[in-house]
C-alpha positions as CSV (number, residue, x, y, z in Angstrom):
1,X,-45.7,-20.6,-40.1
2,X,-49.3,-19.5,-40.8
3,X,-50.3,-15.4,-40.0
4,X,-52.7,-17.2,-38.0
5,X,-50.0,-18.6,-35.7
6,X,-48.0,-15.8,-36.2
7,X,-50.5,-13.1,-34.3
8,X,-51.2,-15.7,-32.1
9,X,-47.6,-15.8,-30.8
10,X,-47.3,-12.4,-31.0
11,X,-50.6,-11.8,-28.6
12,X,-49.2,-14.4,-26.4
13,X,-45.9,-12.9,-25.9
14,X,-47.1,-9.5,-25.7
15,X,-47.0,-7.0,-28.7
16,X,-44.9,-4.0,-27.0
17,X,-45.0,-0.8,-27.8
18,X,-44.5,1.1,-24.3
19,X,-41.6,2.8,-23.1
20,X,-38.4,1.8,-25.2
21,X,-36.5,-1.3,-23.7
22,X,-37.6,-4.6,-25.0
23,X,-34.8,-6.7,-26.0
24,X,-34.4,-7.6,-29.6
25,X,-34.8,-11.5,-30.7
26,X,-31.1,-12.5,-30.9
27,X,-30.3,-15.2,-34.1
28,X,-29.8,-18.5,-32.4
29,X,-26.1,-19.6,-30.7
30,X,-24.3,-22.9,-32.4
31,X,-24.2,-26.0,-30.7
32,X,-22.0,-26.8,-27.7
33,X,-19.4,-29.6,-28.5
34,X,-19.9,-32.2,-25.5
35,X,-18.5,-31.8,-22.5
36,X,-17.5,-28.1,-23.1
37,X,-18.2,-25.6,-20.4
38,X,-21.7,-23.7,-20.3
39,X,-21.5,-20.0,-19.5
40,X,-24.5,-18.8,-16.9
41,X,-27.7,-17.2,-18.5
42,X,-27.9,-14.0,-19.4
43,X,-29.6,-11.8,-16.3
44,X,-33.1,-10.9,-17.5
45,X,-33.3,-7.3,-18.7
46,X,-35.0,-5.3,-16.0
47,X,-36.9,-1.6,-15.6
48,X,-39.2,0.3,-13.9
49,X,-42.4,1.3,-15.6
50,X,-45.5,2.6,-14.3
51,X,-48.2,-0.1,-12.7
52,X,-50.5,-1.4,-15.1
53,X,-53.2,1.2,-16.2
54,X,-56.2,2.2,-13.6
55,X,-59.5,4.1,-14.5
56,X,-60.8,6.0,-12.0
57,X,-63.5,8.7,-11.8
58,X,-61.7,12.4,-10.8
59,X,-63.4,15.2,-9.2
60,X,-61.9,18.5,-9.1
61,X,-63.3,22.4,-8.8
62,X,-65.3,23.9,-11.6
63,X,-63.8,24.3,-15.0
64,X,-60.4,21.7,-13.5
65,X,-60.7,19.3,-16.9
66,X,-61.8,22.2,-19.3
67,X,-64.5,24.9,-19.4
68,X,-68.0,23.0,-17.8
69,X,-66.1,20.5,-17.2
70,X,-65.3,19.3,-12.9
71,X,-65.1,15.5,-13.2
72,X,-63.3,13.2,-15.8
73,X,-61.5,9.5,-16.3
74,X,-58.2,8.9,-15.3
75,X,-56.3,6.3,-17.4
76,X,-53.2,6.2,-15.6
77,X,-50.4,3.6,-16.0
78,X,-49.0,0.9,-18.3
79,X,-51.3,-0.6,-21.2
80,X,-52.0,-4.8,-20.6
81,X,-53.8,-7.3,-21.0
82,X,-56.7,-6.4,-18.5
83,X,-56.9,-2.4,-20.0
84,X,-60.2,-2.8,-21.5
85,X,-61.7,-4.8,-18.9
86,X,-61.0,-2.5,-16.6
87,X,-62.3,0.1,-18.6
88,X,-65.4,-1.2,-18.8
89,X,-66.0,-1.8,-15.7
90,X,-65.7,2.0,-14.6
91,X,-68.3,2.8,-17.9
92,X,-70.9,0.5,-16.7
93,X,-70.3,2.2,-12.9
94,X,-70.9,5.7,-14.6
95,X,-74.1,4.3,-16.6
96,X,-75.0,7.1,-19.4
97,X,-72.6,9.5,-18.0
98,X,-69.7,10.9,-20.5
99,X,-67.0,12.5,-18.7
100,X,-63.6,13.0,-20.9
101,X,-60.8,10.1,-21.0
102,X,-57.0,11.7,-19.9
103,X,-54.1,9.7,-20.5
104,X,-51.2,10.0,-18.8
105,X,-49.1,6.7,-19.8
106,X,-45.9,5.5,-21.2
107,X,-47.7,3.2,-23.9
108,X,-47.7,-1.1,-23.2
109,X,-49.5,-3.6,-25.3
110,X,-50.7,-2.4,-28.5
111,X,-53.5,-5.0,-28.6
112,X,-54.6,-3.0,-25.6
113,X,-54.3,0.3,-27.1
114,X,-55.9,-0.6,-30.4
115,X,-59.5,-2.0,-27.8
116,X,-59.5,1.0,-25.6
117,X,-59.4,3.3,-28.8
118,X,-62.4,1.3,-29.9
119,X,-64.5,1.4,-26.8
120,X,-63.9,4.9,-26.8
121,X,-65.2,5.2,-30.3
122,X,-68.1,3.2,-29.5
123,X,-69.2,5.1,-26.4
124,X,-68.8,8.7,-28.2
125,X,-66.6,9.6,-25.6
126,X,-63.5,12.4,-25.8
127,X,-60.3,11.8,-25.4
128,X,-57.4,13.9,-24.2
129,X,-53.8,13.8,-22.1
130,X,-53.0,14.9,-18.2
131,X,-51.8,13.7,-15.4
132,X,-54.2,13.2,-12.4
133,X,-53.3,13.7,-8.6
134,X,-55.2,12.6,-6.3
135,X,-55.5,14.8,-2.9
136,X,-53.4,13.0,-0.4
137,X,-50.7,11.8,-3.4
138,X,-47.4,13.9,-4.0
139,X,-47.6,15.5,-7.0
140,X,-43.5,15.6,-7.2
141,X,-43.4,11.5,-6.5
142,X,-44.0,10.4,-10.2
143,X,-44.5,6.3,-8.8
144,X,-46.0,5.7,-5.1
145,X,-47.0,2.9,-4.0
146,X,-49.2,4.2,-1.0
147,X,-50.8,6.5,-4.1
148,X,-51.2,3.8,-6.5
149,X,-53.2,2.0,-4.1
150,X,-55.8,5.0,-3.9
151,X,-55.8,4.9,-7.6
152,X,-57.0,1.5,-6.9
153,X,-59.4,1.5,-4.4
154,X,-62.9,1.7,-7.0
155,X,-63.6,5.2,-5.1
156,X,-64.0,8.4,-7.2
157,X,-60.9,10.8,-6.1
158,X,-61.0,14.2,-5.4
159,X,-57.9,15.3,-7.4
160,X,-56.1,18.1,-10.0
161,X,-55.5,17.5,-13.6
162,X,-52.2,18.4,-15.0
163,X,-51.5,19.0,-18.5
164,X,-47.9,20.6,-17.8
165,X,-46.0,17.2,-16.8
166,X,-47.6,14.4,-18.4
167,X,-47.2,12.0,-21.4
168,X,-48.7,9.3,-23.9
169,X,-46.4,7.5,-25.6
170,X,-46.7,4.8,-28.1
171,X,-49.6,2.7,-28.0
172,X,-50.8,5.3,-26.0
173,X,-51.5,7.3,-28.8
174,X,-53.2,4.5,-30.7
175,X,-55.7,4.5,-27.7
176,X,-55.9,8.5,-28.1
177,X,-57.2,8.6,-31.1
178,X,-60.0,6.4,-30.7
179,X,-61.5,8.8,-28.8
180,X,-64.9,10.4,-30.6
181,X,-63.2,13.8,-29.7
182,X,-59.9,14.5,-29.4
183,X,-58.5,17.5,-27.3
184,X,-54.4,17.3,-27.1
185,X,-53.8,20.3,-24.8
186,X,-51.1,23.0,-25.7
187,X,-47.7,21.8,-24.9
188,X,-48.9,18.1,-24.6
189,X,-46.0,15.7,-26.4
190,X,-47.5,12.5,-28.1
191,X,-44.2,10.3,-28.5
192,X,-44.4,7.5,-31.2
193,X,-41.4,4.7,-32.1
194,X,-41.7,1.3,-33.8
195,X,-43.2,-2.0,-32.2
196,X,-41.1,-4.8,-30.7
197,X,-41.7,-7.9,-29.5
198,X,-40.8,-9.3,-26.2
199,X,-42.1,-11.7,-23.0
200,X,-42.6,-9.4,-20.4
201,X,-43.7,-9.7,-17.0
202,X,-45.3,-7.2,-14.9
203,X,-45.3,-7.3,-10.5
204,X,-47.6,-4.8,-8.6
205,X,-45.2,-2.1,-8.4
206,X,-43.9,-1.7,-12.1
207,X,-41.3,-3.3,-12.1
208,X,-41.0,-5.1,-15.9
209,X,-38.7,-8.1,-16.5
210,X,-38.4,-8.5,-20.9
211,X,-36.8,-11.4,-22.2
212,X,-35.9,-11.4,-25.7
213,X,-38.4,-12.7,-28.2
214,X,-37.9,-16.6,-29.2
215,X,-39.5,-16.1,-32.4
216,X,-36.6,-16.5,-35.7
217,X,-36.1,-13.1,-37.2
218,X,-37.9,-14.5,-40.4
219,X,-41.0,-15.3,-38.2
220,X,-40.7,-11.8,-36.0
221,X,-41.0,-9.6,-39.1
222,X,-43.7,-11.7,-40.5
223,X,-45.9,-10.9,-37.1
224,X,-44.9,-7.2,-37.3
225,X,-46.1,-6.8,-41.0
226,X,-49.0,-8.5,-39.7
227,X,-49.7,-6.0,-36.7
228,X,-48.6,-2.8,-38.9
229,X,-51.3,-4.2,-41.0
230,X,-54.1,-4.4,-38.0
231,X,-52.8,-0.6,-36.8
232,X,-53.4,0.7,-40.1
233,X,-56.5,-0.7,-40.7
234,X,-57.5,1.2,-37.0
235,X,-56.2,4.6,-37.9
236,X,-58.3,4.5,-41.3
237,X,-61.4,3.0,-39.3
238,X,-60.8,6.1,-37.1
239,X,-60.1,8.6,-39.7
240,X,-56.9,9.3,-38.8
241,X,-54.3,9.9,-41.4
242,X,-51.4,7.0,-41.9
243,X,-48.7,9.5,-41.9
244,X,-49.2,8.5,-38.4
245,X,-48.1,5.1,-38.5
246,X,-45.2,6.1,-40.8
247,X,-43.9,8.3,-38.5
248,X,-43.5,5.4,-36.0
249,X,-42.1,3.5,-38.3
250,X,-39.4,5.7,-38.8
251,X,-38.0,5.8,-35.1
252,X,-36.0,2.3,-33.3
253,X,-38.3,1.1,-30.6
254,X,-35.3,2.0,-28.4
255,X,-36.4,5.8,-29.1
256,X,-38.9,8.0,-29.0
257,X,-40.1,10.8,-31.8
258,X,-42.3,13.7,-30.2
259,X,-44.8,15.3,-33.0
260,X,-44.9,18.8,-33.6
261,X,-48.7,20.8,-33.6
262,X,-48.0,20.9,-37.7
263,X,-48.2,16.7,-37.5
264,X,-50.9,16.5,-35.0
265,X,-53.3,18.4,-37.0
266,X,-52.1,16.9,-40.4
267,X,-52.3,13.4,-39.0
268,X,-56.3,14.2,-38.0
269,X,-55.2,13.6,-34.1
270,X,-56.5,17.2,-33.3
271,X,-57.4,19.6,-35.5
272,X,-58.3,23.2,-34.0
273,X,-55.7,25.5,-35.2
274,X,-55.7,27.6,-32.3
275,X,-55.3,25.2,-29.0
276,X,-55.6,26.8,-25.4
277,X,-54.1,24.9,-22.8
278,X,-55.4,24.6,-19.1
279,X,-53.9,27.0,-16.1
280,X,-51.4,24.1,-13.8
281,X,-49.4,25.5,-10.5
282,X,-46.2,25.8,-10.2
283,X,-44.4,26.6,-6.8
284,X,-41.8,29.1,-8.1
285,X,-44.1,32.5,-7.3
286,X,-46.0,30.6,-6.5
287,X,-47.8,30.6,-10.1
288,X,-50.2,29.6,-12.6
289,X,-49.2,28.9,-15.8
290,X,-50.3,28.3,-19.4
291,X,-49.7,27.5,-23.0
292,X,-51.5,28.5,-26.1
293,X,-50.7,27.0,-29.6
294,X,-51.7,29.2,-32.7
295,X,-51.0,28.6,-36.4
296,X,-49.6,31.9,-37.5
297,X,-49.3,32.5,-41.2
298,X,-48.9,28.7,-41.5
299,X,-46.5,28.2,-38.6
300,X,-47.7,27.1,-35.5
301,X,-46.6,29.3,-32.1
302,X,-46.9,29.8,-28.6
303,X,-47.9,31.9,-26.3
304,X,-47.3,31.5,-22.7
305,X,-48.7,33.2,-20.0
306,X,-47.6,33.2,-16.3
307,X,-49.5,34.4,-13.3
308,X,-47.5,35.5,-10.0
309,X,-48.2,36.6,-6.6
310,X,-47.5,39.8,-6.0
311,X,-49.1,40.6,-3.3
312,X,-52.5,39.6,-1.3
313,X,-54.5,42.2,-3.9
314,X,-52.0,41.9,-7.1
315,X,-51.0,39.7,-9.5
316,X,-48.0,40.1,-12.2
317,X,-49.5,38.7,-15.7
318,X,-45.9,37.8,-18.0
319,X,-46.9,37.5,-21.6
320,X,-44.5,35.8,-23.5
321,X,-45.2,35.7,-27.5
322,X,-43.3,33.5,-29.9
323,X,-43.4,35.3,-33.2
324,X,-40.4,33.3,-34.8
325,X,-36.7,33.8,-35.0
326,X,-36.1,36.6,-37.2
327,X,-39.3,38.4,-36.6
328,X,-39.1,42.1,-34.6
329,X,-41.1,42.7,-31.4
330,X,-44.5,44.0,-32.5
331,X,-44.5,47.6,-32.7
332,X,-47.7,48.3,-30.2
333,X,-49.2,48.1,-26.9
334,X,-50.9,45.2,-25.9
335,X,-53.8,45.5,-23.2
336,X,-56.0,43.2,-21.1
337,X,-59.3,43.6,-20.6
338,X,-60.8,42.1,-17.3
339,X,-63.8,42.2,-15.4
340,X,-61.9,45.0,-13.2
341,X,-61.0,46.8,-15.9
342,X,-58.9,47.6,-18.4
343,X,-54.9,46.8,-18.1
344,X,-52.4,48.2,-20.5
345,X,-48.9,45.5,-21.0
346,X,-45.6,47.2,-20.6
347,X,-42.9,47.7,-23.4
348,X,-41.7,44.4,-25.4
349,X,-39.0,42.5,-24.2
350,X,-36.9,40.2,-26.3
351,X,-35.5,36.9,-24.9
352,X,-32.2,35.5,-25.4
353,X,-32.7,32.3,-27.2
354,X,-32.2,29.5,-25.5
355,X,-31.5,26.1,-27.3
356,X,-33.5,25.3,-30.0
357,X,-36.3,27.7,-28.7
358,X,-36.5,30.5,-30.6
359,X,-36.5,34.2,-28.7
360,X,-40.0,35.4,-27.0
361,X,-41.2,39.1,-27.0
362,X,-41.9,39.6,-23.1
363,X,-44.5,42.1,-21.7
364,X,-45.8,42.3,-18.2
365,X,-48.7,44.4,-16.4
366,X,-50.3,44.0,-12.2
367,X,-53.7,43.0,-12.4
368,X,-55.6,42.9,-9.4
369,X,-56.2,39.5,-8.0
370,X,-60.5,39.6,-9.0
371,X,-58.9,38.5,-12.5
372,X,-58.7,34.7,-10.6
373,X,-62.8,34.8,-10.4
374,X,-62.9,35.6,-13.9
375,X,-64.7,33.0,-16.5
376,X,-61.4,34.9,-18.9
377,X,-59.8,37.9,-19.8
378,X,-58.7,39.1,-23.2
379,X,-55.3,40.5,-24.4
380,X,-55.7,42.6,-27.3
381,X,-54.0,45.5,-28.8
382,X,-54.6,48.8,-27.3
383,X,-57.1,50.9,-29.2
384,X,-54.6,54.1,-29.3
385,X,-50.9,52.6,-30.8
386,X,-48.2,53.3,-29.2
387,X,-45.1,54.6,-31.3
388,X,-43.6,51.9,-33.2
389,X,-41.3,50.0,-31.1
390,X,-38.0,48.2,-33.0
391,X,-35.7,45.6,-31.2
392,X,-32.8,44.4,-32.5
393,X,-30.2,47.5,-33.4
394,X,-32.7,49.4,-31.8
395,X,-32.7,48.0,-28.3
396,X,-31.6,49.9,-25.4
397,X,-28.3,48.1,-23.7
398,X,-30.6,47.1,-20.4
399,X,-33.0,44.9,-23.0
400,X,-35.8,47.5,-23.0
401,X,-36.6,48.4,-27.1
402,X,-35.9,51.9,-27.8
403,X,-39.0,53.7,-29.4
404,X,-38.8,54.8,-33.3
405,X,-40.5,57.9,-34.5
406,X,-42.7,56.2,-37.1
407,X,-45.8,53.6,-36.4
408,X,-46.1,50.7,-38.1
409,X,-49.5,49.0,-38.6
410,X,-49.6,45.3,-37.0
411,X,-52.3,42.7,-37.3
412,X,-52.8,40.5,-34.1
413,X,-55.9,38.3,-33.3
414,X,-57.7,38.8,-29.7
415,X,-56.3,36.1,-27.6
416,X,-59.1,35.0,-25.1
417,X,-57.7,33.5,-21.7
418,X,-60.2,31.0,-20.5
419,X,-60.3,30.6,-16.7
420,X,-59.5,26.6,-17.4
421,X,-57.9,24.1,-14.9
422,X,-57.0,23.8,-11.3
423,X,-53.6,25.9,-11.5
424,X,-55.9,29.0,-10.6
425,X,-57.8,28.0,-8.0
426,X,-54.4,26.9,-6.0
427,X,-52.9,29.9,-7.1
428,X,-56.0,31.9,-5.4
429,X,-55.0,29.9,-2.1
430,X,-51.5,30.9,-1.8
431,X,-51.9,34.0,-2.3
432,X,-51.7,35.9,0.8
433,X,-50.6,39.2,1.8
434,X,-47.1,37.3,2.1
435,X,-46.8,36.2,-0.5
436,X,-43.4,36.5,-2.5
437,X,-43.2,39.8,-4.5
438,X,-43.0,39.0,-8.3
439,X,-39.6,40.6,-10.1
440,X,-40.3,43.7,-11.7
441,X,-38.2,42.8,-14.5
442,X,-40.0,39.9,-16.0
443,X,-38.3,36.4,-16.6
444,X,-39.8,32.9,-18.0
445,X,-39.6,30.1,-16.7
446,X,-41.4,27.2,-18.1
């Protein structure tokens, strides 16, 4: 068979690279003799995936899809066929008007991938991942049909972004990239696995039926040489490295491999080495949350910051900062400067670890509730050091680190806290002078 014919059968059953499933083409049976009994077919292989992709124009309050930023694209759903048609659809609708792309999708057709990433390019327009809720959708119900068909209707939604539960997998990524700026928030996973091959059909409400591939093996890993080749020749048109594509390689199609920060600013995806994610709600408090991904002394950390009702006047600010397995708490105060004021952080805590996460130095301080109206706030260390503070052998037996006589001088950048996403204007309307009391002994709980 030619590589002509090859990539034409491979575009005709449907290059997939979405969320692992597609059955693998099985070597042929032997003839029957004549007369012998037949055994029923195989049931098709069957899941549930998210509808095929919808753009949409989203609206939310000021700063909800960054700083400046109150209205943005929603690519939500499974990559086909019709992806970029669809697309550009919505970009003629807008006109000149450049609002960012957000992903939030389990991956699909890399065909479809590989042509949104290249309109992106084209129209100069950024690129990021987040999950959009429409007002009136539940944001627990992850597929609804009565949603869906909002997503649907051509109207621009009034919704929330969030960056705290959402994904692009696989061809996904591809798309991503394309983008003329990419923005991958703090926290955000970008899973990658091999390519497959399969028929697949798609009905209105996800649901996927794959049959195996009846391509011969010889023929199937002619047509996936082929596509590698196309996908490579994308991520050098885009400038993005091909330890990308290697990495993909390396993982069954049946799996998924999440990159670290380290790869996604090695592979050119996203660059900045200091990444601020955006505030997203969470009911427990109720709170506002956030991440913030630094590379410290060549390793990339988090920080992660949780905001909780106190009161109807006070909030509880938890600062939890990942400063690696072995390393002590730092031997200072911390303090956060406000529009209000001034706000010095209480005594470290140290985390048990937990898993593979390595243990957090925990600090916690009231600030009043103004800090919500703020465009950010700053923590910083405290201009007069405290004694030098020691955990370890040196912590007291309730978790609080006994002081040392001697100080210790300790480096730390100014983290600034921008006021971004729609977790703090929801937070701002829950809290009430009922609302629940945070702990005074501070946990996280991401």
């Amino acid at each position: 068979m030619t590589a002509r014919v090859l990539v034409v059968i491979a575009v005709a059953l449907g290059l997939a690279a979405g969320t692992p499933a597609a059955a693998q083409a099985a070597p042929s049976s032997p003839a029957k003799p004549a007369g012998s009994p037949s055994k029923p077919p195989a049931p098709e292989k069957s899941e549930t995936m998210p509808p095929p992709v919808v753009f949409f124009l989203a609206k939310g309050d000021a700063n909800a899809c960054g700083v400046g930023c109150s209205e943005w694209i929603a690519a939500d759903g499974t990559f086909d066929a019709g992806a970029e048609d669809r697309l550009r659809v919505l970009l003629k609708k807008l006109g000149g008007r450049k609002p960012p792309v957000f992903f939030h999708s389990p991956g699909g057709q890399v065909s479809a991938g590989l042509a949104i990433g290249r309109l992106l390019r084209q129209r100069g327009l950024t690129s990021g991942v987040g999950w959009t809720v429409p007002a009136g959708c539940d944001p627990k119900q992850r597929q609804e049909p009565a949603c869906d068909k909002l997503k649907r209707s051509g109207r621009d939604l009034v919704a929330v972004l969030d960056t705290g539960h959402t994904m692009c997998n696989s061809s996904c990524v591809f798309a991503l990239v394309g983008g003329a700026v990419r923005e991958v928030g703090a926290g955000v996973q970008l899973g990658v696995h091999s390519i497959s091959f399969a028929l697949k059909q798609v009905d209105a409400e996800g649901h996927v039926t794959r049959k195996p591939s009846p391509m011969t093996p010889a023929a199937e890993r002619k047509a996936t040489d082929i596509w590698y080749g196309r996908i490579s020749a994308y991520l050098r048109e885009m400038g993005i490295s091909q330890g990308l594509l290697a990495a993909a390689r390396e993982i069954e199609y049946s799996r998924l491999r999440f990159l670290d920060r380290r790869e996604i600013v090695a592979f050119g995806i996203d660059r900045r080495e200091t990444v601020e994610g955006m505030w997203w709600f969470v009911d427990q408090g109720p709170s506002a949350v956030k991440l913030i991904e630094e590379n410290r002394a060549g390793a990339f950390r988090k920080d992660y910051l949780r905001l909780s009702c106190r009161n109807g006047s006070t909030l509880r600010l938890l600062y939890g900062r990942d400063l690696g397995a072995d390393a002590p708490v730092m031997p200072v105060r911390l303090r956060v400067t406000a529009s209000a004021g001034t706000f010095v952080l209480g005594r470290p805590f140290r985390s048990a670890t937990s898993g593979t996460r390595a243990p957090m130095e925990l600090r916690s301080v009231d600030l009043p509730i103004s800090v919500l109206g703020d465009p950010a706030f700053t923590i910083e260390l405290a201009e007069t050091a405290a004694p030098a503070l020691q955990g370890g052998k040196g912590a007291a037996a309730d978790g609080n680190v006994a002081p040392v006589a001697e100080e210790t001088p300790v480096s730390m950048a100014t983290v600034k806290v921008q006021s971004a996403g729609a977790g703090l204007g929801e937070l701002a309307r829950r809290c009430g002078n009922e609302a629940p009391k945070a702990k005074d002994v501070p946990t996280l709980r991401i």
